[in-house]
C-alpha positions in Angstrom: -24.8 -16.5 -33.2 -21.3 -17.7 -32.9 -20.6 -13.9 -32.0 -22.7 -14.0 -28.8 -21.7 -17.5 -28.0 -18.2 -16.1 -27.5 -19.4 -12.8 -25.8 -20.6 -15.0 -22.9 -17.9 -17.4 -22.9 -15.1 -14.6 -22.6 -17.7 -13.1 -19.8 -17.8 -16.4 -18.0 -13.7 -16.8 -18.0 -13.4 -13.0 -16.8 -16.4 -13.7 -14.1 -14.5 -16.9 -13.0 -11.1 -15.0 -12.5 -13.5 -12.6 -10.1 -14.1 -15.0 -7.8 -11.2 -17.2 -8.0 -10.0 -13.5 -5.9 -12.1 -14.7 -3.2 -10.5 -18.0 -2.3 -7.5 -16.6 -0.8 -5.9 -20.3 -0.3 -6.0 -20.4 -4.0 -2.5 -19.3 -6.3 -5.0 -16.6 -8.6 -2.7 -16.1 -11.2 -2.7 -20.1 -12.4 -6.7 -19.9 -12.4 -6.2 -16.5 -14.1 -3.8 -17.8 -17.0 -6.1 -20.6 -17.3 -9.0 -18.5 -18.3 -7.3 -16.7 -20.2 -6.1 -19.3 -22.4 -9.5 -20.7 -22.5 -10.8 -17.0 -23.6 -8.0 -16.7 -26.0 -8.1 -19.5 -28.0 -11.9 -19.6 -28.4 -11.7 -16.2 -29.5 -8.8 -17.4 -31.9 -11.1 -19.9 -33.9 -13.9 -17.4 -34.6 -11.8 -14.0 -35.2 -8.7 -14.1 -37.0 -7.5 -11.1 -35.7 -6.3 -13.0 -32.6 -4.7 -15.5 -33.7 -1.3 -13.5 -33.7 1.1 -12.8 -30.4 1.2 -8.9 -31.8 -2.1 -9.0 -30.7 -1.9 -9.7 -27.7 1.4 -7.7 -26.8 -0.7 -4.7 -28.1 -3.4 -4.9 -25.8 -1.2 -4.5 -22.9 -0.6 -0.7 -21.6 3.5 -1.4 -21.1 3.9 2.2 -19.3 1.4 1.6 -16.9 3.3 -1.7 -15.8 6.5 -0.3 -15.6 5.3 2.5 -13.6 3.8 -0.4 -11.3 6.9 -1.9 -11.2 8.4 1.3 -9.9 6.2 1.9 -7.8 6.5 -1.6 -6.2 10.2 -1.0 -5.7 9.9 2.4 -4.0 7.5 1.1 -1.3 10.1 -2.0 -0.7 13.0 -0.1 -0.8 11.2 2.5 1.5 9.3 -0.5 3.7 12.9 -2.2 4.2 14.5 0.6 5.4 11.5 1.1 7.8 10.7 4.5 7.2 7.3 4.6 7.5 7.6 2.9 11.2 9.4 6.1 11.9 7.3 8.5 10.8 4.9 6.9 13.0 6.8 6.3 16.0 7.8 9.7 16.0 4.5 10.9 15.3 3.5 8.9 18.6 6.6 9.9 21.0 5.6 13.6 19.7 1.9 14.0 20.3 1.2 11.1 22.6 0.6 13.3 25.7 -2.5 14.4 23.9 -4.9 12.0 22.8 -7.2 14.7 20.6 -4.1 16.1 18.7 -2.6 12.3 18.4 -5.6 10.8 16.7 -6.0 14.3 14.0 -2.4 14.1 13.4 -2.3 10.4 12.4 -5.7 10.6 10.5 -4.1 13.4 8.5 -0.6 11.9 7.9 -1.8 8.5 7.2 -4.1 9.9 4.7 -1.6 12.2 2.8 1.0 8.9 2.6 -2.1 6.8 1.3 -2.4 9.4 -1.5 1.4 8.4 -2.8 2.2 5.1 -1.0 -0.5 2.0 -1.7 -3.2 2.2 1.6 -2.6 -1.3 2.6 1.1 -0.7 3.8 -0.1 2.3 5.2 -2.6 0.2 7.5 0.4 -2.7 8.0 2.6 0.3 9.3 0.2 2.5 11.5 -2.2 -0.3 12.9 0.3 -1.8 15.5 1.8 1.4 16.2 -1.1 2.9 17.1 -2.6 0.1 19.5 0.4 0.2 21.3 0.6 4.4 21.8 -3.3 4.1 22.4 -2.5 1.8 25.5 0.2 3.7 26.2 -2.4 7.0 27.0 -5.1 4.5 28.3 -7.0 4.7 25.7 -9.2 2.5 23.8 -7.5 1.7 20.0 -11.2 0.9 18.3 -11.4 5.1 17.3 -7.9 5.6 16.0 -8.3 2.5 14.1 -11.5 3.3 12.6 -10.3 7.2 11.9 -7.0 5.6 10.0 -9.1 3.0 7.6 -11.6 5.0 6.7 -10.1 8.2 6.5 -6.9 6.5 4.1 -10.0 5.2 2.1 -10.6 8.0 0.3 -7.3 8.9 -0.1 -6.9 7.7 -3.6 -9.3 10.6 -4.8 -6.5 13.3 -4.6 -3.8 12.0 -6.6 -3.0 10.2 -10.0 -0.6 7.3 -8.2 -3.0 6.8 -4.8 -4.0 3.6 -6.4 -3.7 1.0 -8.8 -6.9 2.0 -10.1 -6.2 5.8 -10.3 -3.0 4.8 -12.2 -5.0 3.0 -14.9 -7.5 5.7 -15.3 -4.8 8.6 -15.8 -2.6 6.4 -18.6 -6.3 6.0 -20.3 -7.5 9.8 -20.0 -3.8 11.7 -19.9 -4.8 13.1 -16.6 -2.1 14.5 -14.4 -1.7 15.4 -10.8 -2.8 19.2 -11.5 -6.2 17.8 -13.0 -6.7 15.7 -9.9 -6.3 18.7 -7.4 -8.3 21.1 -9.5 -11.2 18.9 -10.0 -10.8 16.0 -7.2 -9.3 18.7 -4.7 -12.0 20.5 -3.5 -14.2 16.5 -3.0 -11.2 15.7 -1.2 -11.0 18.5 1.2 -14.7 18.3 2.0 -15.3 14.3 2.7 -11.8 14.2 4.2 -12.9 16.6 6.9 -16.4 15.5 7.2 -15.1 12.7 8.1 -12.8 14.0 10.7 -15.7 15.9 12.2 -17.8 12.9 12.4 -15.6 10.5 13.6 -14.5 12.8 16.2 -18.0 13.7 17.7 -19.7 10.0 17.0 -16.6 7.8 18.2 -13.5 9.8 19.8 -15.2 11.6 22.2 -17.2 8.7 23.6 -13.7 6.9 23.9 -12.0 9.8 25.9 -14.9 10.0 28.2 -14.8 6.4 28.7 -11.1 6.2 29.4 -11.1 9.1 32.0 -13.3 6.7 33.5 -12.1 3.9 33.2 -8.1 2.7 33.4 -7.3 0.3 30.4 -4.4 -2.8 31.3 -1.1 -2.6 29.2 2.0 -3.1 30.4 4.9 -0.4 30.5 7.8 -2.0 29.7 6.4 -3.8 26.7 5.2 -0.7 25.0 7.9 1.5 25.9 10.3 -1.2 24.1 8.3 -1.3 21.4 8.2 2.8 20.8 11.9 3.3 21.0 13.7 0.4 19.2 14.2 0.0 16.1 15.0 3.5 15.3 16.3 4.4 12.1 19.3 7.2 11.6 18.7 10.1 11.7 20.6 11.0 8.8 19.1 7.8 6.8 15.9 9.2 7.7 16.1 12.3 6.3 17.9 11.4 3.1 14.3 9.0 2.6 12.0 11.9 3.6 14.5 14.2 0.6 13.9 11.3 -1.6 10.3 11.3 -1.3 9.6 15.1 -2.0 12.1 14.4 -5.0 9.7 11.9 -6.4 6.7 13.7 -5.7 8.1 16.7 -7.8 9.0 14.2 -10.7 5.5 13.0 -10.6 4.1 16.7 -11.0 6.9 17.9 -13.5 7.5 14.8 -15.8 4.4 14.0 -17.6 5.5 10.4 -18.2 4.5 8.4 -15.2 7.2 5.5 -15.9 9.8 8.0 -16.5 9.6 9.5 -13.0 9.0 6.5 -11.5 12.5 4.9 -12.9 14.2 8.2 -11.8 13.2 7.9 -8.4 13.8 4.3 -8.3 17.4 5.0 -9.4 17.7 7.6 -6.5 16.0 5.2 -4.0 18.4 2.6 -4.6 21.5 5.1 -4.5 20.4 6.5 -1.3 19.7 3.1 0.5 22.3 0.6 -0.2 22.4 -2.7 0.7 24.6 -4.9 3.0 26.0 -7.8 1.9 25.9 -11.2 4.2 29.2 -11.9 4.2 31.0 -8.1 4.2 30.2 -5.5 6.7 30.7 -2.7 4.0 27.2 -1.5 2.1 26.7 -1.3 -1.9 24.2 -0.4 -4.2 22.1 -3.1 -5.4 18.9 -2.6 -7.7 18.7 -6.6 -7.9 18.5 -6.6 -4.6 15.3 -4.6 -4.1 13.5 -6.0 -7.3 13.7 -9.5 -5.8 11.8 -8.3 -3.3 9.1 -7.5 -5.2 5.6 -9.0 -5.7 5.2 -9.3 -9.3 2.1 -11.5 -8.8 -0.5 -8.2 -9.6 1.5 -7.0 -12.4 1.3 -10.5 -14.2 -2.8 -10.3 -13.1 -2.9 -6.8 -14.8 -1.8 -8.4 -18.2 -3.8 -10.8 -18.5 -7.0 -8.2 -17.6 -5.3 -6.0 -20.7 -5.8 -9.3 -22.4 -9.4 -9.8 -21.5 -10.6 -6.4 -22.0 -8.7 -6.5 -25.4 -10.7 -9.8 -25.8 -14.1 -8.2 -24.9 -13.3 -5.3 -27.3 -12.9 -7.3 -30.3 -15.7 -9.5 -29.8 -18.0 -6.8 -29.4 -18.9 -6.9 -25.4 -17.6 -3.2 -24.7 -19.6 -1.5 -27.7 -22.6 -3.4 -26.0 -22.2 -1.8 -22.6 -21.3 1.4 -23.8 -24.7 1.2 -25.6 -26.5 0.1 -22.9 -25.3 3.0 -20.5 -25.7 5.5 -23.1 -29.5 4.2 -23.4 -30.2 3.9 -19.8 -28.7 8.1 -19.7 -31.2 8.9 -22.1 -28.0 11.3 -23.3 -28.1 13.1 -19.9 -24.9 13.8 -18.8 -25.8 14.4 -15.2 -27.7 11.2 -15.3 -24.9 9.3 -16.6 -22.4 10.5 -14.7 -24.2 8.9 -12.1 -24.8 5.9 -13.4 -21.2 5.2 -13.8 -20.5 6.7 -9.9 -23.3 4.2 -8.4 -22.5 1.0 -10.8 -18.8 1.2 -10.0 -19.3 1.6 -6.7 -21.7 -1.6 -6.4 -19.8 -3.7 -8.4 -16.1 -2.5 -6.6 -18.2 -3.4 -3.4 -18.4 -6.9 -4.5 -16.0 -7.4 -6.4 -12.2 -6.5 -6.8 -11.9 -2.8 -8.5 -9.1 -3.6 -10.7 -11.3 -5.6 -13.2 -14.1 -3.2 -12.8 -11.3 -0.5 -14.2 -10.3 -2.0 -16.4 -13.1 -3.2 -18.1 -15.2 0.8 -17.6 -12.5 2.7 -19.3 -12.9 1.7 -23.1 -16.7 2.3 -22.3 -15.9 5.6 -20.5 -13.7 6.4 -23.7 -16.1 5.7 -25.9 -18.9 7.5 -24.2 -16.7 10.7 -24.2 -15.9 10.5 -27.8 -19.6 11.4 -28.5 -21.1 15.1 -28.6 -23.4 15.3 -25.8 -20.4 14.4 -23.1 -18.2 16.1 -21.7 -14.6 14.1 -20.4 -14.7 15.8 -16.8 -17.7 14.4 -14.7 -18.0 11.3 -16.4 -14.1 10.4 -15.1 -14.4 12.1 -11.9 -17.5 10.0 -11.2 -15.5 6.9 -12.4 -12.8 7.7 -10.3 -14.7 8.6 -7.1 -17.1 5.1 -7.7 -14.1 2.8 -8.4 -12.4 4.0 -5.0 -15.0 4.8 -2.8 -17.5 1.9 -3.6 -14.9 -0.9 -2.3 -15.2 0.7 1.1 -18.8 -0.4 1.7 -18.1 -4.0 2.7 -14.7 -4.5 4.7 -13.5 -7.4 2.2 -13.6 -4.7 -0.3 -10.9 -2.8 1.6 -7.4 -4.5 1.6 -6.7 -1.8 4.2 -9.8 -2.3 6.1 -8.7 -6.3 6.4 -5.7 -5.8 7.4 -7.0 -3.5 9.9 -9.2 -6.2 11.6 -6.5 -8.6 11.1 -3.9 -6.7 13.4 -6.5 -6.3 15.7 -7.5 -9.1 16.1 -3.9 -10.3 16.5 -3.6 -7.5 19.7 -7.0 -8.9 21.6 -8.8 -5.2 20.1 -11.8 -5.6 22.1 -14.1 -2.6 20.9 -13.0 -2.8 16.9 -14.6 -6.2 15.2 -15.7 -7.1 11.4 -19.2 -6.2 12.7 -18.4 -2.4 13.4 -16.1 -2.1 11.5 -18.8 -3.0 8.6 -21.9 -0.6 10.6 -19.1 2.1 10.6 -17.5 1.8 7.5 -20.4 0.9 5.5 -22.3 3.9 7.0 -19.0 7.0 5.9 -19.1 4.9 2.5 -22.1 5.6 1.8 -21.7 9.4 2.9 -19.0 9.7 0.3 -20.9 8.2 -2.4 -23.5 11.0 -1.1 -21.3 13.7 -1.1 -19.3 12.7 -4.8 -23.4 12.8 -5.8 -23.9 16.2 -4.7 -20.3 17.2 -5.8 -20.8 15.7 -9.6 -24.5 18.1 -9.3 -22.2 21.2 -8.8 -19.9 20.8 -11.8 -22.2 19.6 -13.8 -24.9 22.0 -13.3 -22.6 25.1 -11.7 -19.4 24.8 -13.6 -16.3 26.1 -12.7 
């Protein structure tokens, strides 16, 4: 009895940390550190076993935070230095002339930094640049917008570091970026151009038409301004692209996540140095760039280690793992999908970092057994955790931060409301698609 009274009470703490998510206004990581004191210590008077600090140190995975940490200083270092606004704008000044060619190239570039780079500071980058070179050809923004969020969507299915998510799920499963093209590749390739096709035929060409109509307002001087200042050097440019390919090779060759990640940091930090306020001379400075840092989400992942440690040792995990294993029937292609259409729902409502977190002991469990096999039971994990987010816009960070830019440049054609019919619509084709795709492997493997 005491048993389930603390199963629901650890439930209830992790539920309220859920929607705590949703008040924006709100500083998350008190309510979170509440909960989880509340959590902890009632676990503490019924189990023993928590009563120590070892305890809870041990529940944390340390590697995949310092890889976070890495990460996070990479994309500031990298963000700082403004490189991704020059990719763009000279992705723009390029191919502006034509508007087919501009809106493939920025789908596909966009995409390929979403698969490395976190999507939302892919969307803060390339939203603005591309209202403004959309203008520019007298073109309507609403399709390059759409092509951008949605096809950086379903970026984080290629690689091992395209998400927080995908990060926690290859620490838990010793995946590696080989595994992810080998059996995430081929899904990749197909939705990723599907969805080029589509939007292409359903929203592109209706824009061109239009425009070839009809002459949209901007003004010259403004966007001309705003496409050729802020340039970065040539030579600084380059050293960042070097840097890049540098860490991506790391990330292939180094099977330690962390360890690549404090390499490239180290090189980052060499290759960009900082100028001091008062001198006019530059020196490297790796305090500079980690007080830049956000270390709100890595604090927020601890305390989920915490909770799912929690939920382990009271029993909740071996209770769900049961539960899916009973609803399979021990069918793997039935539970694969079960796990592909239960992530997605619940990362469509709620944020997908809890819902990894708290899947992967089941997941681990379920593939200790006999009758399942590791490979489609993670790839349908990993295709419903990032794919299932994309059904409502809230559940995108990149899709809000879409509509929030533009909204902020009077975007007549691109609202919540379409951006949800449109959106909601290639999410569920995805979903559709990593269903047939989990059929093939499972039932023609290769």
């Amino acid at each position: 009895m005491a048993n389930i009274f603390l199963q629901i009470l650890v439930i209830i703490c992790f539920l309220g940390v859920v929607i705590v998510l949703f008040f924006e206004e709100k500083d998350y990581i008190y309510y979170t550190f509440v909960f989880i004191v509340i959590a902890g210590v009632a676990t503490a008077i019924f189990i023993p076993e928590a009563r120590s600090i070892e305890f809870y140190i041990s529940q944390i995975e340390w590697d995949v935070i310092f890889f976070l940490i890495t990460m996070f200083i990479i994309v500031e270092i990298l963000k700082d230095n403004k490189i991704f606004d020059e990719i763009a704008r000279r992705i723009v000044l390029k191919y502006g002339s034509n508007p087919r060619i501009l809106f493939y190239v920025i789908c596909i570039v966009s995409t390929l930094l979403a698969t490395v780079i976190e999507d939302l500071s892919i969307a803060m980058i390339f939203a603005p640049i591309i209202i403004v070179a959309t203008r520019k050809l007298n073109m309507r923004p609403a399709a390059y917008l759409l092509g951008m969020t949605i096809c950086i969507n379903i970026a984080a299915t290629l690689t091992p570091f395209g998400s927080a998510q995908n990060i926690l799920i290859t620490d838990a499963f010793n995946l590696d970026l080989f595994w992810f093209i080998l059996y995430l590749g081929p899904y990749f390739i197909l939705s990723f151009l599907t969805t080029l096709f589509l939007l292409d035929k359903l929203s592109l060409s209706k824009d061109i038409e239009y425009c070839k109509k009809h002459v949209c307002a901007f003004e010259e001087a403004q966007i001309n301004l705003l496409l050729d200042s802020n340039q970065v050097e040539k030579k600084q440019f380059i050293k960042n692209l070097i840097g890049l390919v540098i860490f991506i090779i790391l990330l292939v060759f180094i099977p330690v996540l962390y360890l690549a990640g404090l390499i490239a940091v180290l090189i980052f930090v060499l290759i960009n140095p900082v100028k001091k306020k008062k001198e006019d001379k530059k020196s490297i400075s790796l305090s500079y760039y980690l007080s830049r840092v956000d270390y709100k989400l890595i604090y927020f992942f601890i305390c989920l280690f915490i909770f799912v440690g929690l939920m382990d040792l009271n029993g909740t995990i071996k209770f769900l793992e049961s539960l899916l294993e009973r609803f399979s029937s021990e069918n793997e292609f039935v539970l694969a999908l079960i796990i592909l259409i239960s992530t997605s729902i619940l990362s469509g409502f709620l944020d997908n970092t809890p819902v990894t977190i708290i899947f992967i002991p089941i997941i681990q469990i379920l593939i200790g057994l006999p009758e399942f096999y590791r490979g489609p039971l993670v790839i349908a994990f990993i295709l419903g955790i990032n794919l299932g987010g994309n059904f409502l816009p809230q559940g995108s960070a990149a899709d809000m931060m879409t509509l929030e830019v533009s909204r902020e440049n009077n975007v007549q054609d691109l609202s919540y409301k379409r951006l949800f019919k449109v959106g909601g619509l290639f999410a569920l084709l995805h979903v559709l698609l990593g269903i047939g795709y989990l059929a093939l492997i499972i039932f023609l493997p290769f």
